[in-house]
C-alpha positions in Angstrom: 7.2 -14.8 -36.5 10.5 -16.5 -37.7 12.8 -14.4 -39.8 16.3 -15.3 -41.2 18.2 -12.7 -42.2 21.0 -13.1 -44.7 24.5 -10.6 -44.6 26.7 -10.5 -47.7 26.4 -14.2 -47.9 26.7 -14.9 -43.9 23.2 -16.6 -42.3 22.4 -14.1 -39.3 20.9 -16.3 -36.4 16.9 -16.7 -36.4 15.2 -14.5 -34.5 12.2 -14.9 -32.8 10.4 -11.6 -32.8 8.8 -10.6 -29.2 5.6 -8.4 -28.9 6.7 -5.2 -27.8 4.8 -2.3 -25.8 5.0 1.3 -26.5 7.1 1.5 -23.2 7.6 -1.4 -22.1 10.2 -4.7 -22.9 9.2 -8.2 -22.0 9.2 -9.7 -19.0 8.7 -13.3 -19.8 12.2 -14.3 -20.1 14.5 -16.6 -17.7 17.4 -13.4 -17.7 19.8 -16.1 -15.8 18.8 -19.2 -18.0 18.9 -16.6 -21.0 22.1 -15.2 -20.4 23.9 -19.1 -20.1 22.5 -19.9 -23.3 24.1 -16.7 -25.3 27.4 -18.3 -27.0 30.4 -16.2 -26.6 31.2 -16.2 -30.6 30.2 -13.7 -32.8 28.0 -13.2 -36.1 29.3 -10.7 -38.1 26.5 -8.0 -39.2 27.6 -5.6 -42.1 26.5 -2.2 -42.7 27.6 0.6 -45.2 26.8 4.5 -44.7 26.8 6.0 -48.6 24.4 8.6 -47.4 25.5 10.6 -44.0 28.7 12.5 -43.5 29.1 11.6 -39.3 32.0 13.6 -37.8 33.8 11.1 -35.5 36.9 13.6 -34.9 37.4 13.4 -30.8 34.4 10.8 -30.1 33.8 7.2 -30.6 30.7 4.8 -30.6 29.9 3.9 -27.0 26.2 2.1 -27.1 24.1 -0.1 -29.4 21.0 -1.5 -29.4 18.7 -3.4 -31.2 14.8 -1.7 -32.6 11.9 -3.4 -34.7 8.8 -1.2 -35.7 7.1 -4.4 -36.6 8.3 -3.7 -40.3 11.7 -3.2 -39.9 14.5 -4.3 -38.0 17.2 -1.5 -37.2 20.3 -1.7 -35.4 20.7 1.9 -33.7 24.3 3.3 -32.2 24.9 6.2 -30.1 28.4 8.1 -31.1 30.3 11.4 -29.6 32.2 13.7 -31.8 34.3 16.6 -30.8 31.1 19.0 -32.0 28.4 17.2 -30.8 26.5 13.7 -29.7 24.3 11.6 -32.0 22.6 8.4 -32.5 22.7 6.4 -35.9 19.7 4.0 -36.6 21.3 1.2 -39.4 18.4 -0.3 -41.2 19.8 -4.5 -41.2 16.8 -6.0 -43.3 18.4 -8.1 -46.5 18.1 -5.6 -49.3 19.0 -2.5 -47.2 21.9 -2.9 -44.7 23.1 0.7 -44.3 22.6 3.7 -41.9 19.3 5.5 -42.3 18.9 7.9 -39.9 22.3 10.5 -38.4 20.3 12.2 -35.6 22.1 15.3 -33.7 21.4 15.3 -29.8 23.1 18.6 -28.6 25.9 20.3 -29.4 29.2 21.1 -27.1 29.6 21.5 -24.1 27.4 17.8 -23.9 28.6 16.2 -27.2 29.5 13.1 -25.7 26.9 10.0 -25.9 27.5 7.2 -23.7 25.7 3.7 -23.3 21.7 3.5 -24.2 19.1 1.0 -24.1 15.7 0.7 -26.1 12.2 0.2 -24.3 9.4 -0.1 -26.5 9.3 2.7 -28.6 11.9 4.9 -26.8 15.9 5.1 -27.0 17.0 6.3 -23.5 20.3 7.9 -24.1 22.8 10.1 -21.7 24.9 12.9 -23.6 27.8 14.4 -21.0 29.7 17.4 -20.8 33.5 14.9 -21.0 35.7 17.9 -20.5 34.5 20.1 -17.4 32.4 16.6 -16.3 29.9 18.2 -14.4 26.6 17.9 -15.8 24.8 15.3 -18.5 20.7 15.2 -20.0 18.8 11.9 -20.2 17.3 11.9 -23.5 14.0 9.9 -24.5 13.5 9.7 -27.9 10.3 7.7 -29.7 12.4 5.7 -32.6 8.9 4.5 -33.8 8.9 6.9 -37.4 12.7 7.7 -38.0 12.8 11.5 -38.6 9.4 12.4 -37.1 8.5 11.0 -34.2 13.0 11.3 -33.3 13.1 14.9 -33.7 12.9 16.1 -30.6 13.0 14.0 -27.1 9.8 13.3 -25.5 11.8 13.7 -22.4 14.9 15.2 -20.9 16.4 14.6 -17.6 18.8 18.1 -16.7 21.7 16.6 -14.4 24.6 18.7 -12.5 26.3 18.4 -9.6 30.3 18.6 -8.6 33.2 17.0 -10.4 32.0 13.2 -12.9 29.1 12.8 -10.2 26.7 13.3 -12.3 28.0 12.4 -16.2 26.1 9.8 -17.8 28.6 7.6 -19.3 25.8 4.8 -19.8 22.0 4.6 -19.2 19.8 1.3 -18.2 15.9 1.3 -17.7 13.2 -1.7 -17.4 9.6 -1.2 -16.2 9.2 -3.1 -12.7 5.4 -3.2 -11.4 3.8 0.0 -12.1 7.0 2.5 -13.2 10.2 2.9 -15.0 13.3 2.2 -12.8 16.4 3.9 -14.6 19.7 3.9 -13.8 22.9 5.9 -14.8 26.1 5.5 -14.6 28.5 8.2 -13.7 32.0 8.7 -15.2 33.8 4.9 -15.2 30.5 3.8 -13.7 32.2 4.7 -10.1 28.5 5.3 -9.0 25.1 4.6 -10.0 21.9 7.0 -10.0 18.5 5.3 -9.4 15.5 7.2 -10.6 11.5 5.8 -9.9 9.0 7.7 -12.7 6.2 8.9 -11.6 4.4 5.6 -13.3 2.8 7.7 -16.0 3.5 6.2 -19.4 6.9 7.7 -21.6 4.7 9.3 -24.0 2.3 11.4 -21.2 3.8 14.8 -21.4 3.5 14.5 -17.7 6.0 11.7 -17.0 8.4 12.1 -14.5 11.4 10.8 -13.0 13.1 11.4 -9.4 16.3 10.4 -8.5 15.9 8.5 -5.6 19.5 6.9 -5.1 23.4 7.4 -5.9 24.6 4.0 -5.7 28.5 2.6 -4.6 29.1 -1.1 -4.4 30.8 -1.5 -1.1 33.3 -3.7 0.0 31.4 -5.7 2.6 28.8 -6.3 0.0 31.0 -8.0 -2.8 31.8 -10.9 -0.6 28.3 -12.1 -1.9 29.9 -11.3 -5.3 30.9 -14.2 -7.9 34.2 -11.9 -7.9 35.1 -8.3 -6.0 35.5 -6.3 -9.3 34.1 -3.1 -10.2 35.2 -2.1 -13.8 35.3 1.0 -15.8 31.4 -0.1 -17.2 30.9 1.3 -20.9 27.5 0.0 -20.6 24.3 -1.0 -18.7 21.0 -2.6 -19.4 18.4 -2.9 -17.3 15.9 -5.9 -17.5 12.9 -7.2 -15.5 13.0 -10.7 -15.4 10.0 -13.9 -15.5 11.0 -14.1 -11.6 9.8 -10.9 -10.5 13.6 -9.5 -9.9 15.4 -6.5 -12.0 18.5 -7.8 -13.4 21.8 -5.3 -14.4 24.1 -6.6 -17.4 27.6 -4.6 -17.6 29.7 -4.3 -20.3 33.7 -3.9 -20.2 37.0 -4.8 -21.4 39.9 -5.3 -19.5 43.5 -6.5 -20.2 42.0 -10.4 -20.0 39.4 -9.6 -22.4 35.8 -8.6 -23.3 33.1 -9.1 -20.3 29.4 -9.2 -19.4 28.7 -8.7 -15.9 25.4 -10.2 -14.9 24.1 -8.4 -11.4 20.4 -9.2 -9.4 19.5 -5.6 -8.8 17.4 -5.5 -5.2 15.3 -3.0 -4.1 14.7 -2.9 0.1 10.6 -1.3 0.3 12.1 -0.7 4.2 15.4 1.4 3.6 13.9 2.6 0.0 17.5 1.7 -1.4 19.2 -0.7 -4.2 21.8 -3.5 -3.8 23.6 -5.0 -6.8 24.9 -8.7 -6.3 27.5 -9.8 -9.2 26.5 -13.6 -9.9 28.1 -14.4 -13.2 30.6 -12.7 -15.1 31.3 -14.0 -18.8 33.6 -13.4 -21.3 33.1 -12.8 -25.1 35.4 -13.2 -28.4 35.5 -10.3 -30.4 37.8 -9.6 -33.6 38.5 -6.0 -36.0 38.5 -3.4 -33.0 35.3 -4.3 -32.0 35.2 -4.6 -27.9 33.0 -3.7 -25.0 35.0 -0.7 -24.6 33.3 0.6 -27.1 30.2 -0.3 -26.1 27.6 -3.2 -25.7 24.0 -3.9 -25.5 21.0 -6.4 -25.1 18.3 -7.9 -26.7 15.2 -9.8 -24.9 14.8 -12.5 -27.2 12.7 -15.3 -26.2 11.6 -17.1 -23.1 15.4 -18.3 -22.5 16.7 -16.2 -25.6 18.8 -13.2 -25.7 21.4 -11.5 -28.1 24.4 -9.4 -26.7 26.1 -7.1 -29.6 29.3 -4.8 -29.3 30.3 -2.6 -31.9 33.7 -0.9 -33.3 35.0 3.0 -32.3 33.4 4.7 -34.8 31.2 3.9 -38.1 33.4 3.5 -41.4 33.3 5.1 -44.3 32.8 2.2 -46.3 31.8 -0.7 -44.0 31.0 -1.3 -40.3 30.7 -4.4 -38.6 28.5 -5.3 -35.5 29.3 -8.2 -33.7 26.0 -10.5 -32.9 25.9 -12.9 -30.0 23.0 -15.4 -30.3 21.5 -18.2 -28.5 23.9 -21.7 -28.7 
């Protein structure tokens, strides 16, 4: 199906709609080839919020992400506050174009929502405790009826340990053979966790995940690198790709600009561990406080098609703008 959209007079990009599995994304696309062919200027996309009073004293936006239900198209963004962590779900079709859905997470101590990704049906999101740093939830919430099926997480992931080692600043996941693979980053992304499920399906009350890995890049390993650095990452998404292999994209800003880091994410069946290999690194044009600092995220598109958005620190009263990234 072939849509256009149009935004307060502005022609949003066509999108070729993907079927999509209760769990699952697509694995049909060329991530490589995909990721070439996303141009690096943006497509404004408008939204208003007349109807939710969202407290963003002390927080900001950090990760956004694009949903369809098959009817409508939503863009959803995960915010912290001083009080607590939320998720917003901004309904983008022509006559609509505002926030629909202000869902509270939790509450302080873990009012802090970092990066997320969509899969199917579910928003993965981590919320962290970002004062004593110690401990963070995964949270797996079915999107697929705002305000029913969202009310409570199908799953939670509990997380402690010592001092930012196990925050959860930003959250991939892709399904890879038979299971889930997610990953989370810790505070400024200096590690990554790895966790198989259990290959049950998101919405069996019995699905499970294990952490199986804490992942540091070291410095032997970056010589294979397209370049040695590892950045303060606001954001990860995890894909599985037409080749077979798991692919990482990283989003952060720096004092050169806005960045996507594109990584081949390798899985050894002898040593059970994960390797990360940095082959491209691009950068995007942003404008009106919108940057990867604040937060990024994918879409699968088409067979060498993806989007890459990045939104502003917090939603407006009046308007907000998402910056799209389409195919050239």
């Amino acid at each position: 199906m072939l849509r256009v959209a149009l935004f307060f007079g502005l022609m949003l990009p066509s999108i070729l709609t993907m079927a999509q599995n209760n769990d699952k994304n697509p694995a049909t696309t060329d991530i490589p080839k995909a990721f070439e062919n996303v141009k690096v200027e943006r497509t404004k996309v408008p939204f208003k919020n007349p109807d939710f009073t969202i407290r963003n004293e002390g927080g900001h936006l950090q990760g956004v992400q694009y949903y369809t239900n098959g009817t409508t198209e939503y863009m959803i963004v995960t915010g912290s506050s001083d009080s607590s962590a939320y998720y917003a779900m901004i309904d983008i079709n022509d006559t609509v174009q505002k926030v629909v859905r202000y869902n509270v997470l939790l509450n302080t101590p873990l009012d802090h929502a970092g990066g997320c990704q969509v899969i199917g049906d579910f928003l993965v999101v981590g919320v962290e405790d970002n004062l004593d740093k110690n401990s963070s939830k995964i949270l797996f919430y079915n999107i697929s009826n705002p305000g029913t099926s969202d009310v409570t997480p199908a799953i939670t992931i509990d997380r402690s340990g010592e001092f930012k080692t196990k925050t959860a600043g930003a959250v991939g996941i892709t399904f890879f053979d038979t299971q889930h693979l997610l990953a989370v980053a810790t505070w400024d992304a200096n590690t990554i966790d790895f966790y198989w499920s259990n290959a049950k399906p998101l919405s069996d009350p019995k699905c499970k995940f294990e952490l199986i890995q804490t992942y540091t890049p070291t410095k032997g390993e970056k010589d294979e690198w397209i370049n040695k650095l590892w950045p303060s990452y606001q954001g990860i998404n995890l894909f599985t790709g037409a080749d077979g292999k798991i692919y990482m994209m990283a989003f952060f800003r720096s004092k050169d600009g806005n960045f996507v880091d594109l990584f081949e994410v390798s899985f050894s069946n002898e040593t059970k561990k994960f390797t990360l290999k940095k082959t491209v690194s691009k950068q995007f044009y942003v404008a009106d406080g919108n940057n990867f600092r604040n937060g990024g995220g994918v879409r699968l598109v088409g067979p060498d098609e993806l989007n890459v958005y990045t939104i502003p620190r917090n939603i407006g009263k009046k308007k907000t703008v998402i910056d799209w990234f389409d195919k050239k």
